[in-house]
Structure formats: C-alpha cells, structure tokens
C-alpha positions as CSV (number, residue, x, y, z in Angstrom):
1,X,0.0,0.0,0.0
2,X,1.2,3.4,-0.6
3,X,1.6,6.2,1.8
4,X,-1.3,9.2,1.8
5,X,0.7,12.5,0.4
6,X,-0.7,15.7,1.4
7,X,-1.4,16.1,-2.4
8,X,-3.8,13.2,-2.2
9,X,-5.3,14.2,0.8
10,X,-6.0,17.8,-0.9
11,X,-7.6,15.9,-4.0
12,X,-9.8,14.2,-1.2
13,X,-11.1,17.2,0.1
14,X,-11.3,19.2,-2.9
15,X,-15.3,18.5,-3.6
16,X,-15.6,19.8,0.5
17,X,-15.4,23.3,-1.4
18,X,-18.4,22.3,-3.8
19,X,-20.6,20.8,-0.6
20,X,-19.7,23.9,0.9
21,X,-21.1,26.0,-2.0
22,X,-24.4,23.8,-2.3
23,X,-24.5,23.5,1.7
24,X,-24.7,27.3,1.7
25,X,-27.3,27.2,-1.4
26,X,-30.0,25.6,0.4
27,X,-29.4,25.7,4.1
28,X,-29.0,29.5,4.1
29,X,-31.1,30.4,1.0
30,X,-33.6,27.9,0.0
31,X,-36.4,29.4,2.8
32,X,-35.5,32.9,1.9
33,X,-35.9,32.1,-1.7
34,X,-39.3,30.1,-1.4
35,X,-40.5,31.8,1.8
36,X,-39.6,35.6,0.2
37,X,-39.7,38.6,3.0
38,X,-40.9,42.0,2.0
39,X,-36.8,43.5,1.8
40,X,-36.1,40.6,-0.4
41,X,-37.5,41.5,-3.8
42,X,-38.2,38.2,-4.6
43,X,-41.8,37.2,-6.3
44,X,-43.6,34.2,-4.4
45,X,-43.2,30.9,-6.8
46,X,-44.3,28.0,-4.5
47,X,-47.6,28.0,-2.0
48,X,-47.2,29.7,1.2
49,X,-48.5,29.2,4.9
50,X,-48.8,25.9,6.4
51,X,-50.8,24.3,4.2
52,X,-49.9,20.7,4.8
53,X,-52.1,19.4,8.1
54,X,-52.0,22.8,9.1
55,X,-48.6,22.4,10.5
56,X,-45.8,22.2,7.7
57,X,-45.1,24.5,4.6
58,X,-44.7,22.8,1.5
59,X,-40.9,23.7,1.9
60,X,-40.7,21.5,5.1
61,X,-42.8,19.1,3.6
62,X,-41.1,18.5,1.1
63,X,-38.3,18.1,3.3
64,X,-39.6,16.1,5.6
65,X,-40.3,13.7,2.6
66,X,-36.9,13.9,0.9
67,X,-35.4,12.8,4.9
68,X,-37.8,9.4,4.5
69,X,-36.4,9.1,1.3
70,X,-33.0,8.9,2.8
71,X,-34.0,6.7,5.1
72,X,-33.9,3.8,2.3
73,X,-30.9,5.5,0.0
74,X,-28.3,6.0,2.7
75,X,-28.0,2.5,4.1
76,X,-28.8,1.0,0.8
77,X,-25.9,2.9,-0.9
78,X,-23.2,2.4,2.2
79,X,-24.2,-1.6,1.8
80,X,-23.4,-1.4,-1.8
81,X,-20.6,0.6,-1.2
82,X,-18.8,-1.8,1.4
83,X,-19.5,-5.1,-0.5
84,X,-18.3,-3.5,-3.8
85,X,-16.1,-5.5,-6.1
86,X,-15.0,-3.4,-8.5
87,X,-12.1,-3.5,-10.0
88,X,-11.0,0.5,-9.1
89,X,-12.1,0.2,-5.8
90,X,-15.3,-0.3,-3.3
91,X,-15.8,4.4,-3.1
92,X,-14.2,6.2,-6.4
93,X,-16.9,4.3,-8.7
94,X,-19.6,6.0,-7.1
95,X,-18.5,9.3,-6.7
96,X,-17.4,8.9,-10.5
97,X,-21.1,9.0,-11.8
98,X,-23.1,10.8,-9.0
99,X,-20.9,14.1,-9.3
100,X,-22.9,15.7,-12.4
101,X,-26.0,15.2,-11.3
102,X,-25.2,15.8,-7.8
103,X,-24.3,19.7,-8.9
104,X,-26.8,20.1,-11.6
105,X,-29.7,18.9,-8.8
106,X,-29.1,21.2,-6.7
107,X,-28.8,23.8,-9.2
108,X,-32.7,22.4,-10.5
109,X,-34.2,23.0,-7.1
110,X,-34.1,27.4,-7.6
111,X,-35.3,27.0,-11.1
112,X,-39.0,26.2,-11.1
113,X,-40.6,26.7,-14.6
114,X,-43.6,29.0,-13.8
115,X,-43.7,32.5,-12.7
116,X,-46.2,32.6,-10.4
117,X,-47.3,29.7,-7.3
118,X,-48.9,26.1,-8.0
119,X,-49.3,22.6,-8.1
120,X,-46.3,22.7,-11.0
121,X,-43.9,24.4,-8.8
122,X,-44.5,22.5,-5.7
123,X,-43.6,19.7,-7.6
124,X,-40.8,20.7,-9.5
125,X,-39.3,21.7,-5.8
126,X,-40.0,18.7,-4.4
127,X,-38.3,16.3,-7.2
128,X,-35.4,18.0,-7.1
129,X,-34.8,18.4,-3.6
130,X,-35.2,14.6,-3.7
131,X,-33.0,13.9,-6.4
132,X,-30.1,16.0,-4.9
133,X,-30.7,14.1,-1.4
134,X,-30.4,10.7,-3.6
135,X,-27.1,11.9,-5.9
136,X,-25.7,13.8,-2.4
137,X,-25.7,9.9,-0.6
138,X,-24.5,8.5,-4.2
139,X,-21.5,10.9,-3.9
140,X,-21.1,11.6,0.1
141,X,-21.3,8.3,1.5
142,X,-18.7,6.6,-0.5
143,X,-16.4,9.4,-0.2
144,X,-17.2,9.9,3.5
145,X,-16.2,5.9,4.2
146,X,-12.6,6.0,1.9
147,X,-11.0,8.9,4.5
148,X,-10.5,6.6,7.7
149,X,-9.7,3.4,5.2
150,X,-7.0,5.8,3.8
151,X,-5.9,7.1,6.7
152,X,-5.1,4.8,9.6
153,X,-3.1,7.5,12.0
154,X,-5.1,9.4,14.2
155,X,-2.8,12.7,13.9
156,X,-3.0,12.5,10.3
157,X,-6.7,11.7,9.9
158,X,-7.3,15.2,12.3
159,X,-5.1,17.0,9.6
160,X,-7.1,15.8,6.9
161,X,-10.3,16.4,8.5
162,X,-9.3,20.2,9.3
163,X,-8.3,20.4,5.3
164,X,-11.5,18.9,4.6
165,X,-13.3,21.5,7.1
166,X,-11.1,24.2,5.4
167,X,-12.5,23.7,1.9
168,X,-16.2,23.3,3.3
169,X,-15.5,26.7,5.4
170,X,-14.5,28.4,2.4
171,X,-16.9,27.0,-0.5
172,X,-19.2,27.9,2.4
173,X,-17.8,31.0,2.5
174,X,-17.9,31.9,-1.3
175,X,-21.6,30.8,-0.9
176,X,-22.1,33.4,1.9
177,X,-21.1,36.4,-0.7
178,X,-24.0,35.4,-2.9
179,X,-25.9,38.8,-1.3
180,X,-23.3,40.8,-2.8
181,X,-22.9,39.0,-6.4
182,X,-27.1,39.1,-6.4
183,X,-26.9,42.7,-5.6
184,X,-24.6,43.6,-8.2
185,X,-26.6,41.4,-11.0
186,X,-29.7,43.4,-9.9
187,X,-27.9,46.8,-10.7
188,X,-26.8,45.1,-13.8
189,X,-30.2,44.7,-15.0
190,X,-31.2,41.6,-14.0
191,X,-34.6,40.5,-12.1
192,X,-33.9,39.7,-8.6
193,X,-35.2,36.0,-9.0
194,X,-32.4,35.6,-12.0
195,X,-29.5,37.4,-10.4
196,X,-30.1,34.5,-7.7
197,X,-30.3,31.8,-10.0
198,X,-27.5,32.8,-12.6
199,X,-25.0,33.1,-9.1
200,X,-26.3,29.6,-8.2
201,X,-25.5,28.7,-11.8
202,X,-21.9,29.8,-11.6
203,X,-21.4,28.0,-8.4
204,X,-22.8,24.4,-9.4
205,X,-20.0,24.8,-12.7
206,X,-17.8,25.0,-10.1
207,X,-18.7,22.7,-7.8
208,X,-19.5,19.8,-10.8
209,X,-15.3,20.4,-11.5
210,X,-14.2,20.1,-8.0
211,X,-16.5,17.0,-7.6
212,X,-14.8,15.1,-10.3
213,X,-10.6,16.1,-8.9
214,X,-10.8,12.6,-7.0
215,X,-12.4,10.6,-9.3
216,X,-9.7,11.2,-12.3
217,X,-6.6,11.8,-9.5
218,X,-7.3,9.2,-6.3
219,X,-6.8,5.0,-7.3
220,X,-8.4,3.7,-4.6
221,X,-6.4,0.3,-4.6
222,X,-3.5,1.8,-4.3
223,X,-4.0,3.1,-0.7
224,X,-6.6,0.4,0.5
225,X,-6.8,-3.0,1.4
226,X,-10.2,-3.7,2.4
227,X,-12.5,-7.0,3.8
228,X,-15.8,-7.1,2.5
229,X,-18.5,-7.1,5.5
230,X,-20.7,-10.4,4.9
231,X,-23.7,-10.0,6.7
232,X,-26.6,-8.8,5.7
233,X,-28.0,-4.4,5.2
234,X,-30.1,-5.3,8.2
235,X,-27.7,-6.8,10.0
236,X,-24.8,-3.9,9.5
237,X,-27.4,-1.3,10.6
238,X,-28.2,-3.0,13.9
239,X,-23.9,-3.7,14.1
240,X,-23.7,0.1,13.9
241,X,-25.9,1.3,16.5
242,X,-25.0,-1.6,18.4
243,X,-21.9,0.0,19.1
244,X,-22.8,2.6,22.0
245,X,-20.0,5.1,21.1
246,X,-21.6,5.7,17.7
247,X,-24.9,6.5,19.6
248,X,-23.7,8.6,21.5
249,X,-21.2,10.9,18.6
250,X,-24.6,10.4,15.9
251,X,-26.8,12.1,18.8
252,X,-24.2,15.0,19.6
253,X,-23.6,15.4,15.6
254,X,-27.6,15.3,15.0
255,X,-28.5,17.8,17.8
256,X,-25.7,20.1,17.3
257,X,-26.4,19.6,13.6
258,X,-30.2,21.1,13.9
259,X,-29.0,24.0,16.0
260,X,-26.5,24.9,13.5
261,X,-28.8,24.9,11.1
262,X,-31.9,26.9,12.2
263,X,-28.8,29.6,12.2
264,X,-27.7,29.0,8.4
265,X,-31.7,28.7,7.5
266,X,-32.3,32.0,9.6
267,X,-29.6,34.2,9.1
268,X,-30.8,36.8,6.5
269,X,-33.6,37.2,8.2
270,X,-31.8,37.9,11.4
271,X,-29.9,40.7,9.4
272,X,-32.3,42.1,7.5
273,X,-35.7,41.4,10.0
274,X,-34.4,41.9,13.1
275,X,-31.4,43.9,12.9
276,X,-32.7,45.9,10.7
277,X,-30.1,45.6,8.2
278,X,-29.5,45.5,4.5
279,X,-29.0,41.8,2.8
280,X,-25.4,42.6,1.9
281,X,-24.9,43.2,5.5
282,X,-24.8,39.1,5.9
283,X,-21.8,38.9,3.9
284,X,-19.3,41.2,6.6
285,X,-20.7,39.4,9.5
286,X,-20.3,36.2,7.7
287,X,-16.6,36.6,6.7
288,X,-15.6,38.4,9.9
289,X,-17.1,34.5,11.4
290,X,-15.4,32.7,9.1
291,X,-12.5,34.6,8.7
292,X,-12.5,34.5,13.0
293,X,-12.9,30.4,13.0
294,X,-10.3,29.8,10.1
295,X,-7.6,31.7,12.2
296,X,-8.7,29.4,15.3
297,X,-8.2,26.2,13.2
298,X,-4.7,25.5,14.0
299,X,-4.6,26.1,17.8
300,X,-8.0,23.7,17.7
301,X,-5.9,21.2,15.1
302,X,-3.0,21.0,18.0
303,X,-5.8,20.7,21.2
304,X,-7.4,18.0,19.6
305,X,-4.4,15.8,19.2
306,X,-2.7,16.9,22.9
307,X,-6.0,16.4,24.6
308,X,-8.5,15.1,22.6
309,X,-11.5,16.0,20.9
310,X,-14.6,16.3,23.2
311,X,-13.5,19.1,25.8
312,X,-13.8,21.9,22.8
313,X,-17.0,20.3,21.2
314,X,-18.3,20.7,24.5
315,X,-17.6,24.1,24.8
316,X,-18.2,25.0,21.1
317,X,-21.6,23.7,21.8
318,X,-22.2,25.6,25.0
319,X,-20.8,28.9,23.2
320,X,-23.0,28.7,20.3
321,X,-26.1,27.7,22.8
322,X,-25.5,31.2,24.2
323,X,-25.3,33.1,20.5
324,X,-28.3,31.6,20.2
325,X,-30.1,32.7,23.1
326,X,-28.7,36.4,22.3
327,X,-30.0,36.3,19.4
328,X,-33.3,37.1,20.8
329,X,-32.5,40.6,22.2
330,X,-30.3,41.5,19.1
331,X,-33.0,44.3,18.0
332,X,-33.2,45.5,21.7
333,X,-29.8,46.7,22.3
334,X,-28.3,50.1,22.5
335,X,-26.0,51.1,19.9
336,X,-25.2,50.4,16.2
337,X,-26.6,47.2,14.9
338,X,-23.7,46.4,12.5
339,X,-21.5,46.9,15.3
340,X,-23.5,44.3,17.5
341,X,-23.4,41.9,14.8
342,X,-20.0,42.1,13.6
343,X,-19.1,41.1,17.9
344,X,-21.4,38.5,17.8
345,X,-19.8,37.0,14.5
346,X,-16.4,37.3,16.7
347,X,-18.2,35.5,19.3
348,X,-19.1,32.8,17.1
349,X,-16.0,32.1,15.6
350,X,-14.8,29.1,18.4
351,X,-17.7,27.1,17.4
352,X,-17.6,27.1,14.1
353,X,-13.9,26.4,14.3
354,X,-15.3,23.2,16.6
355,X,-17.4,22.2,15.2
356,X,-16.7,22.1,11.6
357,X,-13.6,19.4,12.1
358,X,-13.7,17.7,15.4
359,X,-17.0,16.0,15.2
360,X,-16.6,14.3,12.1
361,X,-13.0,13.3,12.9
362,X,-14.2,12.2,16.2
363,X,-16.8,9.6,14.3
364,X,-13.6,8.6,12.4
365,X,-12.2,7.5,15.4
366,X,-15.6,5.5,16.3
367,X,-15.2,4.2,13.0
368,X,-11.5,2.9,13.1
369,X,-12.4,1.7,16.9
370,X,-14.7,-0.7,15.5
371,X,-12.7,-1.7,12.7
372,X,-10.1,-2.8,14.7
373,X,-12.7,-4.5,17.6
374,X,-14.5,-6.2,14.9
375,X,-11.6,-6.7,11.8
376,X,-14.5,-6.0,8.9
377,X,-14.1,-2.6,7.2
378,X,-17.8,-1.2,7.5
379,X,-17.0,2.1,7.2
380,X,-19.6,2.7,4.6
381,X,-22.7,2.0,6.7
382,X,-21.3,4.4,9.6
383,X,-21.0,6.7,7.0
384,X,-24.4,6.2,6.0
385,X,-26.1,6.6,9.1
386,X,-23.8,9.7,10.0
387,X,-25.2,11.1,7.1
388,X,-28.7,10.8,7.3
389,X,-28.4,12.0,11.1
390,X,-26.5,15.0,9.6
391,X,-29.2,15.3,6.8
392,X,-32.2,14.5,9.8
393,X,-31.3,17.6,11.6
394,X,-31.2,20.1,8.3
395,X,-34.4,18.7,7.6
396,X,-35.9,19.1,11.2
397,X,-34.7,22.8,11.0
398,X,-36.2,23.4,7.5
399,X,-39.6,21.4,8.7
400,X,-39.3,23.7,12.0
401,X,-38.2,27.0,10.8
402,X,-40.9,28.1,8.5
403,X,-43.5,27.0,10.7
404,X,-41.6,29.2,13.4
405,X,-41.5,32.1,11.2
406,X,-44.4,33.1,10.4
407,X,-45.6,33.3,14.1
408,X,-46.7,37.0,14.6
409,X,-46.2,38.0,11.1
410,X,-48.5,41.2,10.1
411,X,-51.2,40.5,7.3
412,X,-49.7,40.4,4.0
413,X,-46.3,39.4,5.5
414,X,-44.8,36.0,5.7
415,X,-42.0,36.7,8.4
416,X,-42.8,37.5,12.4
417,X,-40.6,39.0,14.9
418,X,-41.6,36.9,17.2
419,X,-41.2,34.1,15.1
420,X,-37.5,34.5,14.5
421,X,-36.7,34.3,18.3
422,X,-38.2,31.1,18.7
423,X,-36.1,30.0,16.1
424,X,-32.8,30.8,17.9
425,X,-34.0,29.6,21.0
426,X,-34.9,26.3,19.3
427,X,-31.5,26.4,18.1
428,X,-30.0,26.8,21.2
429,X,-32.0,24.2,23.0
430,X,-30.8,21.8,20.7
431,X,-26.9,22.7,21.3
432,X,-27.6,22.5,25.0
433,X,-29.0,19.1,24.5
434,X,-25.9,17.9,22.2
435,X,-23.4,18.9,25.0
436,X,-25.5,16.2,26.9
437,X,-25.1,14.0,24.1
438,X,-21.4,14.6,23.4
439,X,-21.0,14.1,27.6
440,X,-21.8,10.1,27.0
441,X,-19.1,9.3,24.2
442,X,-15.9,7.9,26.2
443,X,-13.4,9.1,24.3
444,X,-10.5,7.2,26.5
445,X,-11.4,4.7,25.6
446,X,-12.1,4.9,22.0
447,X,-8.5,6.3,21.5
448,X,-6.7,4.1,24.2
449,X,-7.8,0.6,21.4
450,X,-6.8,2.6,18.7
451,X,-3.2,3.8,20.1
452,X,-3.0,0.2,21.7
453,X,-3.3,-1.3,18.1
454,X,-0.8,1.0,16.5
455,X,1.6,0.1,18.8
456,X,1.1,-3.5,18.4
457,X,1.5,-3.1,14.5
458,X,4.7,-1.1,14.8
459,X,6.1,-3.6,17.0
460,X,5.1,-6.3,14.9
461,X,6.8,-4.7,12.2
C-alpha cells in the first residue's frame, strides 16, 4: 500500500469546497428564496403558509419527505458501497457518476418553470430536492467511508479532516457572498429571481469540476486494502448502533447539527428582519465568522491531538447555545446594529472552528475503533447513518423553521418578529441538548484501542 501524500489528501477534500457552495445554497437560501420577505425582492413561486395538516409548509414538507427518502438510500448505498467488487475500488466508482448530477440537482431545485405559485412548482421543488438528497448519498457516502480506510493515524486523519473542514469553510464561504454578487446582478439589470439563480448557476460549474478532482486523480487500490463485510443491510445497521459510542457521537452530531442549522436557515432574516439591516450586511458578519474560526483552526488542530476531541465540542456547543439565546434581544440593544453583529460573528467564531472538524473526525475514530474491535471494514454504513443523522437535523430545522416564522407575522407578510426568536431559541436548546449528548461518548477509551493497536503493529513490524 502506498503512503497518503498531502497532495492526495487535498484531492480528497477538494469537492468539501463544492458541498460547501451547495450546503450554503439551500441551508441558508432555500427558505428565503421560497419563503420571500418583504426587503427581499423576490416574487412568491411555491404555496405559502402551512398548508400541509395545518402544521408544515410545502418547503418542510417536502423536506420532511426527501429525509424518509434517505431513510432507504443512505444505508442501501453504504451496503453497496462496502461489498463493492469493483475493479477501481469499493468508493471512487460512485462518486465517479453521482458528481454531475449531484451539482446540476441542486442547481434544479431554484429553477422552477412558472412564474407565479402552484401545483407545478410545488412539484418541481419537491423532485429536485429529492434527487439531490439521492445523488448527495451517491457521492457523500462513498467518499465519506474511503477517509478513515485511507488514513489509519489518528494525527493524520485530524489533519485531513481540518483540510477537509477548510475547503467546506471556504466553499461555504464563497456561498455566503452570494448577497453581494445578487446585488450587483440586480444593478446590472437583472430580475432579482435571476440574479439568484445565474449566481447559483456559476457555483454548481464549479462545484460539478471540484466534484470530479478525486475521481480522475485518487486510485483507490493503491492506498486500501479492504474486507468485505458479509452479513446482511439489516444486519450492518443494527452492528452500527450496536456500538454505544456511535450512539452517543450520531446524537451529539444530530443535535448540534439542527442547531446549526436553524442559524444558516435563519440568518438573512436575522440581518435584514431583526437587525434591521441590508441583505449585503450578511456577507461582513459572515466573513468576519469565518474569517475569525479559520484563524482558530490551528490552535484547535493542535488541542485536539494533545487532549482530545470532546472538551472543545463541548464548549463549542455551550458557546454557540449562548449566540443563540442572544440572538433574541439582538433588536433591543443600545448602539449600532452592525457593530453588534459584527461582535457577535467574533463570538461565534470558536464554534464554528469546533465544530466544523472535530465532530466528524471524532466519528472517524468510532469508525476505526470498531474496525479494529470487529476486523471488517464497514466504514460505509457508519457513514451512511452519520449522514442521514446529519441530513435529519437540516431537515428538522427546515420542517421547524418556516413554521416558526411566520408566528406574529402582520397581514400580507410571511416573516414574524416573534417568530424568528423562537427559532434561535430552538436552536440553542438543541446545542444545550448535544453537550449532553457529546457528555456520553468515552473518548479514553475509544483512542486508548486505537493507540494500543498502532503500537502492536509497529512492533510487529
């Protein structure tokens, strides 16, 4: 087997840059899109109000739908994935032909054919947002799995993850300047629904290139030698969450996964609704948090190999549960309001720095720990169910979210005050409850098997 270069470990994380860039498409657009405020310019294309049971908008309905879908697709791919016999490898194949129509899907999902709400539109949303949920598992959970196969050290797997978080922070953060590009489209000429959807259009040519760098640069067989699990799907599944570190990591990740995103699915109308701001505003207090949290990633890089990884989720979690909670007086204090926001992006700088690398390397760990406790490389059906959990909690926000936000919205408006500060406290209950989560993983132990084994190889060697 060859040794992992940082050039290959770059060509890994490439596509994190075009997830980024999609991530940031419909986690912090697709409600203001679909669910337009007043400031936004935008014309309504899809039904509004909750209209499905009285409860869900056809936005988190059609969520909610796409997350049952996954259901089936993410273990279903990971099986197919692990018991793979191709001849370039078990993950490469996959990501190989899901990478097109991974980009162009999501892409799809902003371009609804008709001008004006219906039954057409709805629909349109709806199979879209599916398909990209189906070609996002074809691509994600392969490549997800071949990262801990690749990488066997644990320093060098928390190097990779924080290049992997690096690209995703700044594809995310090319995705967070889409205000700015829309605003000067507008003054170009263009309709604001357009401007939005030819900026989406440059990003998905992007993101379709950066998808396909590992397929043409990575052979798989020459860095993995893997055994093919034998048991059945059903079986895997129940090996997986069998395996009482993986519940606890999943439960963390999912909870602290929903908070984050009722912040990405609310933040323009945190800026322009509650602050009082202009949309273009979200792209300063974005980069200052970005900007802030890139800067943090080597001192958190060098903490989680000296002392592990679950102290600073921990905190991470606890400092974004307060950002949360302040979000609810952020149009009641004193002073300037781009002031207060650009602070509060300071403030949460440390936990997107967190949690943007350690919890995924963390399930890495969980991974290897069972890898070595069982010998069978299933790394694709951990993948698969830390995938859906990830996707669960994006959809429970999006389900959540515009039901939350229309709550003491004025006649003719679709976006209440009151409304968005039940959102952030939502969020922040569900960071308080991950730090509970997180507080059951036994880390010791986890890492103790895995540095045990690496010693036993090198002195077998």
């Amino acid at each position: 087997m060859k040794t992992v270069t940082n050039r290959t470990i770059a060509a890994y994380c490439l596509p994190q840059f075009a997830v980024g860039l999609f991530t940031a498409m419909l986690n912090n657009y697709l409600i203001y899109f679909y669910q337009p405020s007043r400031e936004s310019g935008l014309p309504t294309l899809i039904t509004q109000g909750t209209v499905i049971l009285g409860v869900l908008t056809v936005v988190g309905f059609v969520k909610a739908i796409g997350h049952v879908f996954d259901a089936v697709t993410d273990p279903l791919v990971a099986s197919l994935s692990d018991k793979s016999r191709s001849p370039d490898g078990r993950r490469i194949p996959f990501m190989k032909w899901a990478a097109v129509p991974f980009g162009l899907s999501a892409l799809l999902i902003f371009c609804v054919p008709q001008s004006a709400p219906g039954m057409v539109n709805n629909l349109w949303l709806a199979v879209f947002l599916w398909a990209y949920y189906l070609f996002y598992t074809l691509y994600m959970v392969p490549q997800e799995a071949l990262l801990p196969e690749m990488i066997p050290a644990e320093g060098q797997r928390v190097n990779a993850y924080t290049m992997r978080s690096f690209f995703f922070v700044t594809g995310s953060a090319v995705g967070y300047v889409t205000p700015l590009i829309v605003s000067g489209l507008k003054k170009a000429g263009l309709p604001p629904v357009w401007a939005w959807r030819c900026t989406f259009a440059l990003f998905t040519a992007v993101g379709i290139i950066l998808l396909l760098v590992p397929v043409f640069t990575i052979k798989e067989k020459d860095y993995v030698r893997s055994v093919q699990p034998t048991v059945s799907l059903k079986e895997s599944i129940r090996h997986a969450f069998a395996n009482r570190h993986f519940r606890a990591v999943t439960l963390g990740q999912l909870l602290e996964g929903t908070g984050m995103s009722f912040f990405q699915a609310c933040i323009m109308y945190y800026v322009t609704s509650l602050m009082g701001l202009p949309e273009e505003a979200s792209v300063a207090i974005l980069a200052v948090s970005i900007a802030g949290s890139l800067l943090l990633y080597p001192l958190i890089n060098r903490w989680a190999k000296r002392r592990g990884k679950r102290l600073p989720i921990l905190l991470g979690c606890a400092v974004f549960t307060l950002a949360e909670f302040a979000i609810c007086f952020s149009d009641a204090l004193p002073g300037s309001p781009m002031v207060m926001a650009l602070i509060f992006a300071v403030f949460v700088s440390f936990p997107f720095a967190v949690l943007n690398i350690l919890p995924h390397s963390m399930m890495a760990d969980v991974i290897q720990y069972d890898t070595i406790t069982t010998g069978v490389n299933q790394e694709g059906i951990f993948s698969a169910a830390k995938s859906f959990i990830t996707k669960l909690g994006t959809s429970l926000a999006i389900m959540i979210v515009p039901s939350l936000t229309v709550i003491g919205a004025a006649a003719g408006e679709n976006i209440g005050r009151l409304g968005l500060k039940l959102t952030a406290v939502a969020g922040g209950l569900f960071c308080l409850g991950a730090i509970i989560a997180f507080l059951r993983y036994n880390e010791r132990e986890v890492l103790g098997v895995i540095r045990a084994h690496r010693a036993g190889r090198k002195e077998g060697n």
